[in-house]
C-alpha positions as CSV (number, residue, x, y, z in Angstrom):
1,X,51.1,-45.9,-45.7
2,X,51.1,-43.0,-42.8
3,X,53.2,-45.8,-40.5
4,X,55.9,-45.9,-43.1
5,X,56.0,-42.5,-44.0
6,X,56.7,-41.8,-40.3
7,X,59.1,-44.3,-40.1
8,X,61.3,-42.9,-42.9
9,X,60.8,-38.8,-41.7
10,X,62.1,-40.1,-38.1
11,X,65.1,-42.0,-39.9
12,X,65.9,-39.0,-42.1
13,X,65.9,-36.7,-38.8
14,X,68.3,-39.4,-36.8
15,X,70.7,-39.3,-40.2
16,X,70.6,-35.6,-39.7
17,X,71.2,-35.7,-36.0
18,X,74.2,-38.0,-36.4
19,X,75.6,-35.2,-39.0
20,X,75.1,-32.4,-36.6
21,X,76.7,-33.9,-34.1
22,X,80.0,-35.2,-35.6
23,X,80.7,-31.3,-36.2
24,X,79.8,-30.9,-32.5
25,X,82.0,-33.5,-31.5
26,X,85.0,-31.3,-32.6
27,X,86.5,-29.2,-30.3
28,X,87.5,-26.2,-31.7
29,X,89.6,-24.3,-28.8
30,X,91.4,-27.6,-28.3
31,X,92.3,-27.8,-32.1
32,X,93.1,-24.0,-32.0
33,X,95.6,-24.9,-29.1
34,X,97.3,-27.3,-31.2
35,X,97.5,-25.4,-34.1
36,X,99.1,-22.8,-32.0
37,X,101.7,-25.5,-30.4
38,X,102.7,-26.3,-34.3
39,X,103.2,-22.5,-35.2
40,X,105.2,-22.2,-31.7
41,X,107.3,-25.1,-32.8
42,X,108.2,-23.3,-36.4
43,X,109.6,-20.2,-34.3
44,X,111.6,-22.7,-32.3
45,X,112.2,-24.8,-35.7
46,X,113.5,-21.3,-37.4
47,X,115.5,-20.1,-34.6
48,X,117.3,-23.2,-34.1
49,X,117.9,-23.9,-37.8
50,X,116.3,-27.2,-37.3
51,X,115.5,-28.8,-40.8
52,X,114.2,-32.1,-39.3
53,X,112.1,-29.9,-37.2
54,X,110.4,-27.8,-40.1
55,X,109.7,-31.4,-41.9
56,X,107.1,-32.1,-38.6
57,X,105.3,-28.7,-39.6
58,X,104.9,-28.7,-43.1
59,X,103.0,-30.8,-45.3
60,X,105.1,-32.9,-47.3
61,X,103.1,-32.8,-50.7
62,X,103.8,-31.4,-54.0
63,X,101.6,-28.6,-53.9
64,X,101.8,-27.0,-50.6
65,X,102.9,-23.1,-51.2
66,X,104.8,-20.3,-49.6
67,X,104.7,-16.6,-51.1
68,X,107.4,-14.8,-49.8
69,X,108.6,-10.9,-49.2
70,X,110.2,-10.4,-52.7
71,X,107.2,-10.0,-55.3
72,X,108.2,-12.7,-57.6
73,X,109.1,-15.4,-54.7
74,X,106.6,-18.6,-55.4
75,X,107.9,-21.0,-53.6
76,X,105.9,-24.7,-54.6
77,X,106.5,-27.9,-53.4
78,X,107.8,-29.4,-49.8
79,X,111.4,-29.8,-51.7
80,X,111.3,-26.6,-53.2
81,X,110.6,-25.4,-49.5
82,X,113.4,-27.2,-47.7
83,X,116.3,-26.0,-50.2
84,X,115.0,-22.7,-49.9
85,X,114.9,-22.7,-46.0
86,X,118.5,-24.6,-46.1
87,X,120.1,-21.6,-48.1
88,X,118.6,-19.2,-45.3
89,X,120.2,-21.6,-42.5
90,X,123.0,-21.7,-44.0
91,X,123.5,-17.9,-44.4
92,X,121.7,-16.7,-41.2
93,X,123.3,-17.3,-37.7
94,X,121.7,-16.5,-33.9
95,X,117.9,-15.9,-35.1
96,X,115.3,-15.0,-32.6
97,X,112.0,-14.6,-33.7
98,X,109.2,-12.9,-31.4
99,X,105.4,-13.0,-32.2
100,X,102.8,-11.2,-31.5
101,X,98.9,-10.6,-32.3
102,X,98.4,-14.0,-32.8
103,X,94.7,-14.9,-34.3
104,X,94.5,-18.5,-35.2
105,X,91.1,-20.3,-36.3
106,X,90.3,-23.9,-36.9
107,X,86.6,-24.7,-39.5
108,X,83.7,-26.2,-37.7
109,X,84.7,-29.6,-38.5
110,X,88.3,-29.4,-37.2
111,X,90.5,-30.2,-40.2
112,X,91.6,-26.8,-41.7
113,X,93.2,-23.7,-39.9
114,X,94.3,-20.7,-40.8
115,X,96.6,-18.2,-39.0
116,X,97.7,-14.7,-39.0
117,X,100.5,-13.1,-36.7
118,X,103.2,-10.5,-36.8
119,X,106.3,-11.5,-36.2
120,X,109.9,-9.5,-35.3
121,X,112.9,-11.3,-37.1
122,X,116.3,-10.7,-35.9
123,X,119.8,-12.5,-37.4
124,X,122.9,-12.5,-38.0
125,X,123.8,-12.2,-41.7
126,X,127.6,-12.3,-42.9
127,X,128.9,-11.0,-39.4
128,X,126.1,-8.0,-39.1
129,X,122.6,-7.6,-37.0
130,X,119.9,-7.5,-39.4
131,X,115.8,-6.8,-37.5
132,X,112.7,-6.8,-39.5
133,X,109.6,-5.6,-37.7
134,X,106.8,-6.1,-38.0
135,X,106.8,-9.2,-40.9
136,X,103.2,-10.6,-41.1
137,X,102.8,-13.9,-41.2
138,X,100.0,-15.8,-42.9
139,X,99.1,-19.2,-43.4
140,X,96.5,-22.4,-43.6
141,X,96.8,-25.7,-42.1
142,X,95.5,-29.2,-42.7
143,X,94.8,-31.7,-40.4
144,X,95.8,-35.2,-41.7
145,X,96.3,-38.8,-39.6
146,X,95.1,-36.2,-36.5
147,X,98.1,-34.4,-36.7
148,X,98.2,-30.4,-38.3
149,X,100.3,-29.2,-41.0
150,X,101.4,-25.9,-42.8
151,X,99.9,-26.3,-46.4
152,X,100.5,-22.6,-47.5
153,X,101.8,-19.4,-45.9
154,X,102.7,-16.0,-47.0
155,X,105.3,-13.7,-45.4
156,X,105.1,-10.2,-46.3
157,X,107.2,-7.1,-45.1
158,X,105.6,-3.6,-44.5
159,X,106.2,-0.8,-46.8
160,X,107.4,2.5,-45.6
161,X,105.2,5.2,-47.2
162,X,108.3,7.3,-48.1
């Protein structure tokens, strides 16, 4: 009886051990690096009004969310998503977008992200320069098929105390 009893404890510790290290298999700084490269490729996908672009960064499910700047602006749905972004390419010329304070993070087991940034948006709107500073940019990722996507994100603009 003491033989098999020892023979299941040591199988129950190698289960464990084989959990353990699957999450230690993950690198974590490489997976931040890539979720960086994806948010470098929505600047580039936003300043060059690239549509088939912002389709490699987002998620293309039904529930995937963006809360925007205005208080009531819900935006669900990867289709709900691209029209809205089409009616800003279509209004906005010459964007350039500049980032700073960057803090991305990737879970212990290397399929979820989340981000936070401040970004400087400049445009063109009918004919005039428009610049908001300081827009702070939030958002989570997935990792599916081992490539990351944007699953929700929330844009807000700071409030001027007067």
């Amino acid at each position: 009886m003491n033989k098999l009893f020892i023979l299941v404890f040591i199988g129950l510790i190698s289960l464990n051990s084989c959990n353990i290290d699957q999450s230690k298999n993950v690198d974590v700084d490489l997976e931040k690096e890539k979720v960086t490269l994806v948010l470098e490729k929505y600047v580039i996908a936003m300043e060059k009004q690239d549509m088939d672009l912002v389709k490699e960064i987002w998620a293309s499910e039904p529930d995937i969310k963006v809360f925007g700047t205005n208080s009531d602006e819900k935006i669900i749905g990867w289709e709900q998503i691209r029209s809205t972004l089409q009616r800003q390419f279509d209004s906005f010329d010459d964007t350039y977008i500049s980032v700073r304070d960057q803090v991305v993070d990737v879970n212990e087991t290397g399929n979820t992200a989340w981000f936070s940034e401040i970004m400087n948006y400049n445009y063109i709107y009918q004919g005039e320069a428009k610049q908001f500073e300081g827009i702070r940019f939030t958002g989570v990722l997935n990792k599916k098929d081992g490539e990351w996507f944007i699953v929700q994100s929330h844009i807000s603009i700071p409030a001027s105390p007067d």
